[in-house]
C-alpha positions in Angstrom: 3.7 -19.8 -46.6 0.1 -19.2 -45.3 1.4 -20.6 -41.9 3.9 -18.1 -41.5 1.7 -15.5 -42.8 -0.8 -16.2 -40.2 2.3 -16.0 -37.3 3.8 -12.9 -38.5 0.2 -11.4 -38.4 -0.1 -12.9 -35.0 2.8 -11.3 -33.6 2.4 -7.8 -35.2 -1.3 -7.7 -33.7 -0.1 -8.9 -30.1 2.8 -6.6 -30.3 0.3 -3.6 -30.9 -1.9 -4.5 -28.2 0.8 -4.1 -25.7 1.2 -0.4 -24.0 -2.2 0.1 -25.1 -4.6 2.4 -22.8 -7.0 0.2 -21.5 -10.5 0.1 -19.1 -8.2 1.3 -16.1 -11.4 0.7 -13.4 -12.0 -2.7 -15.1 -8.8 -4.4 -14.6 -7.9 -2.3 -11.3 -11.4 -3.7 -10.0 -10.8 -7.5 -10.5 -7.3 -7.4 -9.1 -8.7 -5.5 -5.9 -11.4 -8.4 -6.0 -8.9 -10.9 -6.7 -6.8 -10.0 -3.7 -9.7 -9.8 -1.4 -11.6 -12.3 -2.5 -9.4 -15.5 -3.5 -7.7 -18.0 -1.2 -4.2 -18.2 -1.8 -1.0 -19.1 0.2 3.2 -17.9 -0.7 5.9 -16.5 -0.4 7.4 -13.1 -1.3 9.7 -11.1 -1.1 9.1 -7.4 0.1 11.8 -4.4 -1.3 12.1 -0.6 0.4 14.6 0.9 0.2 17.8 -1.1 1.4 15.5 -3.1 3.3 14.5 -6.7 1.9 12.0 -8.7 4.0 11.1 -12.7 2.4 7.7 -13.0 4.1 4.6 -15.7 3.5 0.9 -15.1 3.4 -1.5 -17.4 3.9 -5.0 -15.4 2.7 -8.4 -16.8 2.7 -12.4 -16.0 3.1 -14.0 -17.8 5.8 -17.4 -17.2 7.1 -17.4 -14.2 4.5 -14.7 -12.6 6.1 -11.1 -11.8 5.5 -8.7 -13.9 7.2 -4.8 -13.6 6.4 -1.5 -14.5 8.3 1.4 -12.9 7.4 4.7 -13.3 8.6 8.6 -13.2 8.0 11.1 -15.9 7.6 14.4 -13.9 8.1 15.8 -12.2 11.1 13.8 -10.6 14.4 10.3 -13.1 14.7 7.4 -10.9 13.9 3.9 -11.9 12.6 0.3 -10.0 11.4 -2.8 -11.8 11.9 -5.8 -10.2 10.5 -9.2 -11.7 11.3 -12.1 -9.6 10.2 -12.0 -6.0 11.0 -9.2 -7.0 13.7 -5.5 -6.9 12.8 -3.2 -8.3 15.5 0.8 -8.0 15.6 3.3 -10.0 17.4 6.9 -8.8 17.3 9.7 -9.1 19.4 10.0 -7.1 22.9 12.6 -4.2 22.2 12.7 -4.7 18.9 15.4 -2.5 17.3 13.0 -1.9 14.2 9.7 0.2 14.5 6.6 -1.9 14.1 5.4 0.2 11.5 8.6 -0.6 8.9 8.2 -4.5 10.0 5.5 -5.9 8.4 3.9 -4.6 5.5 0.0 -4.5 5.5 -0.8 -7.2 3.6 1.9 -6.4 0.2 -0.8 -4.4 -1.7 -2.2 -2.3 1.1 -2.6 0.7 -1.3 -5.3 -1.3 -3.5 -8.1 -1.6 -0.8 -9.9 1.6 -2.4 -13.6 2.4 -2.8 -13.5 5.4 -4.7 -11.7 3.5 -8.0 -13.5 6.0 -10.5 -11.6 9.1 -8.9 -8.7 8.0 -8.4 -8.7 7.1 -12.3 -9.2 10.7 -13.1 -5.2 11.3 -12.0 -3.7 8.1 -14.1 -3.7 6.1 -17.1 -3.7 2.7 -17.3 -2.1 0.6 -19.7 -1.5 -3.2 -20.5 2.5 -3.5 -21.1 2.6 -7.4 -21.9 2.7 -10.9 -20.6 5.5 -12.3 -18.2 6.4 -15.1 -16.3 6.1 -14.2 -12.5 6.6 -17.3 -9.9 5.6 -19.9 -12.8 2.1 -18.3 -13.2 1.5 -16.2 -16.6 0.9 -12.6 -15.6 -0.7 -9.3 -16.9 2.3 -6.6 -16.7 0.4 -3.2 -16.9 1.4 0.3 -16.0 -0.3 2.8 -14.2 0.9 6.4 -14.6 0.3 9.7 -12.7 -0.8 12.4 -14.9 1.2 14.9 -12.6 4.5 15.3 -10.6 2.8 15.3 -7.3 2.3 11.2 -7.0 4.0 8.1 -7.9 3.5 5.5 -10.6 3.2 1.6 -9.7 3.8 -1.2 -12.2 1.5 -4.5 -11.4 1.8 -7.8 -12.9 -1.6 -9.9 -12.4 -2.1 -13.7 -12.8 -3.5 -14.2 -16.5 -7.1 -16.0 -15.4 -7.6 -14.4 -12.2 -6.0 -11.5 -12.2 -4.4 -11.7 -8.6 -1.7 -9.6 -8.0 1.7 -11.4 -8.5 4.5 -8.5 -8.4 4.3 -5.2 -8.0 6.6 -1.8 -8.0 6.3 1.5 -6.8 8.2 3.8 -9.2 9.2 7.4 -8.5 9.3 10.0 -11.2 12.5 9.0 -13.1 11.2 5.2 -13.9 13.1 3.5 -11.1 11.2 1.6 -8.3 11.5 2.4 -5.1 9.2 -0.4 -3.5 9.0 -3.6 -4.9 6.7 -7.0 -4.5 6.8 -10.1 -5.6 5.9 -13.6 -5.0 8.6 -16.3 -5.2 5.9 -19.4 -4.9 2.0 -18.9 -4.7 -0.8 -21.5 -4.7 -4.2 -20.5 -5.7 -7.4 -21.8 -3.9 -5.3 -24.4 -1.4 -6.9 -26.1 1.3 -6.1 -24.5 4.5 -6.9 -25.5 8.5 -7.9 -23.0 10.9 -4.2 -22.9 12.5 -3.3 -21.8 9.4 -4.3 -18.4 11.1 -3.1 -19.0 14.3 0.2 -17.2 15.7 2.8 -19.4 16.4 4.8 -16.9 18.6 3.0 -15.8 22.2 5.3 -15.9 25.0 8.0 -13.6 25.5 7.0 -11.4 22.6 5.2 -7.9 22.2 1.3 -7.5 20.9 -0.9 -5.3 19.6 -4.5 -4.9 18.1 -6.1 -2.5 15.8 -9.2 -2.3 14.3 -8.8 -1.5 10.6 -12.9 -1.3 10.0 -13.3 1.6 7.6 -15.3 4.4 8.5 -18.9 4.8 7.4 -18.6 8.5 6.8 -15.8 10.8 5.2 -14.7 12.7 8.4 -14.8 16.6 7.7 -11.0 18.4 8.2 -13.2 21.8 8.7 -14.6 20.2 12.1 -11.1 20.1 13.5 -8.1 22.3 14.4 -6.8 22.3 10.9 -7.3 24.2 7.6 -5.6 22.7 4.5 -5.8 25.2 2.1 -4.0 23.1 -0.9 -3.9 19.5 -1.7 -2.9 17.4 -5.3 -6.1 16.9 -7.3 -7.8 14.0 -6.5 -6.7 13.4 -3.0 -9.7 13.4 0.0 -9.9 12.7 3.6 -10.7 9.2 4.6 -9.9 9.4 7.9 -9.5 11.9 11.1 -9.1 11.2 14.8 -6.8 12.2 17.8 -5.0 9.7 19.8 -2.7 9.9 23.0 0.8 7.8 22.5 2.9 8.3 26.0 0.7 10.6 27.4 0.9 13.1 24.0 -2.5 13.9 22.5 -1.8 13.2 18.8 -4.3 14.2 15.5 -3.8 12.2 12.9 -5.7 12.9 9.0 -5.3 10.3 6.9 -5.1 11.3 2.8 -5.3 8.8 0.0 -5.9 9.6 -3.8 -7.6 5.9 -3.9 -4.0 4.5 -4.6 -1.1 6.9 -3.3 -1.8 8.1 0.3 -0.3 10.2 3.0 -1.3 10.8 7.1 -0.5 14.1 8.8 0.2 13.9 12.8 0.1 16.6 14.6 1.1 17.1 18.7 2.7 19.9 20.8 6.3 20.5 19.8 8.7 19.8 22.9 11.5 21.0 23.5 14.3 19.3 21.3 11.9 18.3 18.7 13.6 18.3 14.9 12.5 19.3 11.5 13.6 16.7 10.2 13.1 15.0 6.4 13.8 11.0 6.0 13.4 8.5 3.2 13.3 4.7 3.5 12.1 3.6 0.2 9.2 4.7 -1.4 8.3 6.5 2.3 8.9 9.5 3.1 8.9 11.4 6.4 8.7 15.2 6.7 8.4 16.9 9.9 8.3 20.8 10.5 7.0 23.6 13.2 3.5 25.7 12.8 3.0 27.9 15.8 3.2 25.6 18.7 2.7 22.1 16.8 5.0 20.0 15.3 3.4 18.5 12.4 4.7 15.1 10.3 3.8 13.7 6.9 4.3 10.1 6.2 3.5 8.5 3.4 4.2 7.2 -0.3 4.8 10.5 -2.0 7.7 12.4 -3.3 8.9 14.3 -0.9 8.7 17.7 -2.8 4.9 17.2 -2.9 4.7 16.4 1.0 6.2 20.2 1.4 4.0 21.6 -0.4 1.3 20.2 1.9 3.0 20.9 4.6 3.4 24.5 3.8 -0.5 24.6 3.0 -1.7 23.5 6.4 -2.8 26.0 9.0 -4.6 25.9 12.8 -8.0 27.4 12.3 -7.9 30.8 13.7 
């Protein structure tokens, strides 16, 4: 009788303790670490939209720097190599799908953030319960916007060291419209240094980027462009004009320290759209100021991205 006194008590406590709010920058913090920080090689399976990608990672710190392969295992041959502040892409030569829906960045790219404590100003935290994700035991906690103007993401973390296992980006109505998750992941394997080595060269298409954060948060008001409204929370993290065919191009990058958003701006042309698209949990506005054609993409809804759109203005 005292036994299953005890259980009963058990289970009514745990059952309590799930969709409880919890110390948001706490557990956000050592799943950012974990993901940076932890070797770890898998498999997963990447969801946007009607798109599904199976991919494997192989994710490691060597000589105190990030190194991670990533690559996919279905259809056209494409692979991301990131070694330090360089990322390099291979992907095939006139390849039907843009480079930018290929690949994701690494399938957490919207965690890297250093400014945890403001982005926890706009949503609430909250630990769901325990699952079973790729025979690990997993953290399943929630993390809601306080407003319409951003999406929530569900994220499932390993129970000792809290590395990201599944995740799901989830619009306003409760439905994802992203999705992550690992199908088999080892933690702390032993690795070789062509582990990190491409395996596709010839015949194939490459490109480099450095993706070193800047040291300073560029200012908008040094530029052509005024915005006169954005959703609380969100800040410039990056600003800076490049030429793609001969186009001078300005890009401003947005990010809330977990949703984000770039604006690109050029000369409109003839024939040039407005134009909104969806693919997934990305959206892709496009619309005319004056002599610019201006486009938003990024993870937002897409009413939000108007809004935006509709509050940006060439300084006079």
């Amino acid at each position: 009788m005292k036994t299953a006194l005890v259980v009963v008590v058990f289970v009514c406590v745990s059952m309590l303790a799930w969709g409880k709010q919890v110390d948001g920058e706490r557990w956000l913090d050592d799943m950012i670490s974990a993901n940076r920080n932890l070797n770890y090689q898998g498999s997963f399976i990447y969801v946007r939209g009607s798109d599904v990608q199976t991919l494997k990672i192989n994710h490691r710190i060597h000589n105190h720097k990030i190194q991670e392969k990533i690559w996919n295992i279905n259809g056209e041959h494409m692979e991301v190599i990131r070694l330090g502040d360089v990322q390099q892409c291979w992907h095939e030569k006139d390849s039907k799908i843009p480079l930018s829906h290929t690949l994701p960045a690494g399938p957490y790219s919207y965690l890297f953030t250093h400014h945890m404590g403001e982005m926890l100003e706009n949503y609430v935290v909250t630990v769901e319960g325990q699952e079973r994700i790729a025979e690990h035991d997993a953290w399943h906690i929630s993390v809601t916007p306080k407003d319409d103007y951003r999406f929530g993401y569900r994220f499932w973390l390993e129970r000792d060291t809290k590395l990201l296992l599944r995740s799901e980006l989830v619009g306003k109505d409760g439905m994802p419209l992203d999705q992550f998750q690992y199908v088999s992941v080892a933690i702390n394997p032993s690795f070789h240094d062509s582990d990190f080595s491409p395996t596709i060269r010839d015949g194939f298409s490459h490109q480099a980027f450095v993706t070193r954060q800047p040291d300073a948060v560029p200012n908008i008001n040094s530029g052509m462009w005024v915005l006169k409204w954005l959703p609380k929370g969100f800040l410039l993290r990056n600003a800076d004009s490049q030429t793609l065919e001969s186009t001078k191009v300005d890009r401003l990058l947005y990010t809330d320290g977990m949703s984000s958003f770039t604006i690109y701006a050029e000369l409109a042309s003839a024939g040039m759209p407005e134009q909104k698209r969806h693919f997934g949990a990305t959206i892709a506005a496009t619309v005319k100021k004056g002599d610019y054609m201006l486009t938003l993409v990024g993870e937002i809804p897409m009413e939000t991205a108007m809004m935006i759109l509709d509050n940006i203005q060439l300084k006079s």
